[in-house]
C-alpha positions in Angstrom: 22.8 40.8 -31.0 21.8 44.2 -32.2 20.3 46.6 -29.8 16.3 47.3 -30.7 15.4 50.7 -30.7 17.6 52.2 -28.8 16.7 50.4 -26.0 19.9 48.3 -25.1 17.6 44.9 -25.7 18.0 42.5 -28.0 15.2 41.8 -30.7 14.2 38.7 -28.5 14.5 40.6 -25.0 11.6 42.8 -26.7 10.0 40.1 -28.5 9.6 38.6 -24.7 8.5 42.0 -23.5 5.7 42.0 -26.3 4.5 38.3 -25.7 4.2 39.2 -21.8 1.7 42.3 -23.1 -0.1 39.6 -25.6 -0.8 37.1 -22.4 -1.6 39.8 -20.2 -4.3 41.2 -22.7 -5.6 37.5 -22.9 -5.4 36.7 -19.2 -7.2 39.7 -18.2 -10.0 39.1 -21.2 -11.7 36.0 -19.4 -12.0 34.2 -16.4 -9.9 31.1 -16.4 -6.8 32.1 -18.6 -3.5 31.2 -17.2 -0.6 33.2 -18.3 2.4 31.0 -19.2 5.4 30.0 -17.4 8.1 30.6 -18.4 10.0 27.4 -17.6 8.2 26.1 -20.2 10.0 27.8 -23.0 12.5 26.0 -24.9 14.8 26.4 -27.7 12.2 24.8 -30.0 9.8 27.7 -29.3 10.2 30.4 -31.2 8.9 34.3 -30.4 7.0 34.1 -33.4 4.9 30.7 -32.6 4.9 31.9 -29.1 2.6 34.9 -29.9 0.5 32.8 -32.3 -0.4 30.5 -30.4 -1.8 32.5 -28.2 -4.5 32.4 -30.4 -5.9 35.8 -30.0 -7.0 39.5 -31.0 -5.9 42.0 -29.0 -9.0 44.3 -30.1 -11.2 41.6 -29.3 -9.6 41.0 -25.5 -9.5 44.4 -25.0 -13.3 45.3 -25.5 -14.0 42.0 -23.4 -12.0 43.1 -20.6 -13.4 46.5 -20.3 -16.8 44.4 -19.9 -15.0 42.7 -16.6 -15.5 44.3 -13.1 -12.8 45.8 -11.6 -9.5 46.5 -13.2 -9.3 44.4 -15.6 -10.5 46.9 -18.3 -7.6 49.3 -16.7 -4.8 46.3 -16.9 -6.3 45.6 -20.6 -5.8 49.4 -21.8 -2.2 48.9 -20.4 -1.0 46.5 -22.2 -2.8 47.4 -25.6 -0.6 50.4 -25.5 2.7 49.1 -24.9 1.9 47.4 -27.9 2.9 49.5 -30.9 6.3 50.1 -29.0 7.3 46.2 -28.3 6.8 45.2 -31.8 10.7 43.4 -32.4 12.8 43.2 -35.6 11.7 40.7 -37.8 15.5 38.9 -37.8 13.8 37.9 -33.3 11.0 35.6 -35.2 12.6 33.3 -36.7 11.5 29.3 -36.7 13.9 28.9 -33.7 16.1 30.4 -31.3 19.3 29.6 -29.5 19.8 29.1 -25.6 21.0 32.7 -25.5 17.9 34.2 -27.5 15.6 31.9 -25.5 17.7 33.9 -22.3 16.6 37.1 -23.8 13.1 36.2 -24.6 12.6 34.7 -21.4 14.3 37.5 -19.8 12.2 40.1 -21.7 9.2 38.3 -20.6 10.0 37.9 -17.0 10.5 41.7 -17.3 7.6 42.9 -18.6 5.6 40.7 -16.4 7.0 41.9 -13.2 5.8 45.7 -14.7 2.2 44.4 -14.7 2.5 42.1 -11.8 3.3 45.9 -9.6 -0.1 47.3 -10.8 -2.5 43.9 -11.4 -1.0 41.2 -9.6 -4.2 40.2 -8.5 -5.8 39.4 -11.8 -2.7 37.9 -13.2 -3.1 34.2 -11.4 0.3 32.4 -11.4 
């Protein structure tokens, strides 16, 4: 798998990285969102409908969670940046994904997750 970026990852370890930015944004936009697990993943997934089915603008979540109390605004900003610089190669969404690219997304994900988790854990409910 080709390095992305010169990062070392794989385009579906940062694909992963970007779709734990994309829940975070959405989790910390409402009250009652629940960011996904991911032992839910599976091959049949893809990176791709991952992120769309999350169903969401980033803008939009990001001007609602800068109307929430606390740090959700802060946790909101975060992730809007790291954006721009998770955006994978467009050979990591394809329709589907082997076990090892599902590793790497989910890896990427977990990742990325534990980075917010440090700073927000409390507004990122399990």
């Amino acid at each position: 798998m080709p390095e992305e970026r010169g990062t070392g990852e794989s385009g579906h370890k940062v694909a992963g990285r970007l779709y734990a930015a994309l829940s975070v944004l959405h989790v910390v936009a409402a009250s009652g969102r629940r960011l996904p697990g991911a032992e839910r993943f599976t091959g049949k997934d893809s990176p791709q409908g991952r992120i769309q089915g999350l169903r969401s603008d980033p803008y939009d979540d990001l001007l609602r969670a800068h109307g929430r109390p606390g740090d959700h605004g802060k946790a909101a900003a975060e992730a809007f940046r790291a954006i721009p610089g998770l955006l994978p190669p467009r050979s990591a969404l394809h329709d589907t994904i082997s076990a090892k690219e599902l590793d790497q997304f989910t890896a990427g994900y977990e990742t990325q997750l534990a980075e917010y988790r440090k700073s927000y854990g409390s507004l990122l409910p399990d």
